[in-house]
N, C-alpha and C positions, 0 to 999 in steps of 0.2 A: 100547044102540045110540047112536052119536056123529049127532048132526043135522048137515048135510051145511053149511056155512059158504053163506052167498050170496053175500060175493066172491068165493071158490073155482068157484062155478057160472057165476058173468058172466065168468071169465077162460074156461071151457071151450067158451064162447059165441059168440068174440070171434076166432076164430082164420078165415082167411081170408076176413074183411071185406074190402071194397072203401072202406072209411071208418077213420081212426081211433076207437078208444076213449077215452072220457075217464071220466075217475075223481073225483068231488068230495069231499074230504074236510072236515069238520066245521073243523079243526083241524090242526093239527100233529102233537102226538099220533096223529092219524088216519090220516094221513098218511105217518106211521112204519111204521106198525103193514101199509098197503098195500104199502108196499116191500117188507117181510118178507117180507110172503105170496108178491110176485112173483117174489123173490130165491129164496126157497123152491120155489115151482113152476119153477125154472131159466129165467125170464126175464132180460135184461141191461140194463145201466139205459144209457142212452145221454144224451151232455151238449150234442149240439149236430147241426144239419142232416147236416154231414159225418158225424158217428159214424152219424145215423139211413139213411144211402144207404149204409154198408154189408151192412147187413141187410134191405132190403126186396124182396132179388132172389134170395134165398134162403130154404128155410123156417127162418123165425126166431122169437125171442119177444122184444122188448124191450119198456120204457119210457122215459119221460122226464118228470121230473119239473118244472113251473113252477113257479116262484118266484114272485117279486114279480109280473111280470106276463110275458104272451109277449112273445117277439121277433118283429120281422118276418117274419124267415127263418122261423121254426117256425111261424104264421100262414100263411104261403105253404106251406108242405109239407102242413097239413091242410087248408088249398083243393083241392090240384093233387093230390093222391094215389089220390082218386077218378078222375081223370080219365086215369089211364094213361099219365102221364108227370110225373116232378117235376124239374122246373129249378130250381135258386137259385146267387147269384153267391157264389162262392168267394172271399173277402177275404183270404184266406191265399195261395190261388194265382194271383188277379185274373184271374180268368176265371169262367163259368158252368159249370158241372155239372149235369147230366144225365141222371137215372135212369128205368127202366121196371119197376113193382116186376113182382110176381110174382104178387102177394097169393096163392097157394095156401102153407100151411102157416105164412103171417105174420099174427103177432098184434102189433099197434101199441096201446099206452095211454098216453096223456098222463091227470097226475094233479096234481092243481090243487086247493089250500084255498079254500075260499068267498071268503075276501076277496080272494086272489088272482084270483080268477074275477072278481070283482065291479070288480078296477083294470083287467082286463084289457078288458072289456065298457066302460069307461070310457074308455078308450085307443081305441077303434073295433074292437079286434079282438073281433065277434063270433062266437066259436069253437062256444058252441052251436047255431049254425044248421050249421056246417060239419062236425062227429062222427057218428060214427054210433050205438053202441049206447052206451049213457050210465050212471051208477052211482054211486048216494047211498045212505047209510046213513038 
């Protein structure tokens, strides 16, 4: 009998939250290895505010991967996504945009290395007060 993964189970978990999910991984390696599973479960990985307003008004599954540390803009989306409305300025179109997600059938995970967490947390954006359901190995 296979034991049932526990990221497998926190992704089944996760799906029309009213908050982002955030993912901490160890490492890189780690971090890899989360993508898969997401990629796997048919979630889509999304690169930026814009890609993330396509999907949160429909039932959807992505992620988004930090780097080095967060942006603004993605700092402002896991503020304001609770709240029933997300605004950010479109630097590509020089205007603001304006979404109302949906949250039924959307699953949102931001997935972030420890030290990445730790520049970020550094930088002011404190993102673990703003997520909701949260996941470390």
């Amino acid at each position: 009998m296979k034991m049932a993964n526990p990221f497998n189970n926190f992704i089944k978990f996760i799906s029309s939250q009213k908050e982002i999910s955030l993912v901490v991984a160890k490492d890189e390696v780690e971090l890899s290895g989360f993508v898969k599973i997401l990629e796997d479960e048919g979630f889509n990985q999304t690169f930026d505010t814009l890609d993330l307003f396509k999907f949160i008004n429909t039932p959807s599954k992505v992620f988004f991967v930090i780097k080095e540390t967060l942006s603004k803009d993605m700092y402002d989306f896991v503020v304001q996504y609770p709240t029933g409305q997300v605004e950010i300025y479109d630097k590509f179109n020089l205007k603001s945009q304006t979404v109302i997600p949906t949250y039924q059938g959307v699953s949102i995970i931001f997935i972030i290395t420890k030290e990445a967490l730790r520049k970020t947390q550094e930088s002011g954006f404190h993102i673990l007060e703003q997520v909701g359901m949260t996941y470390q190995n």
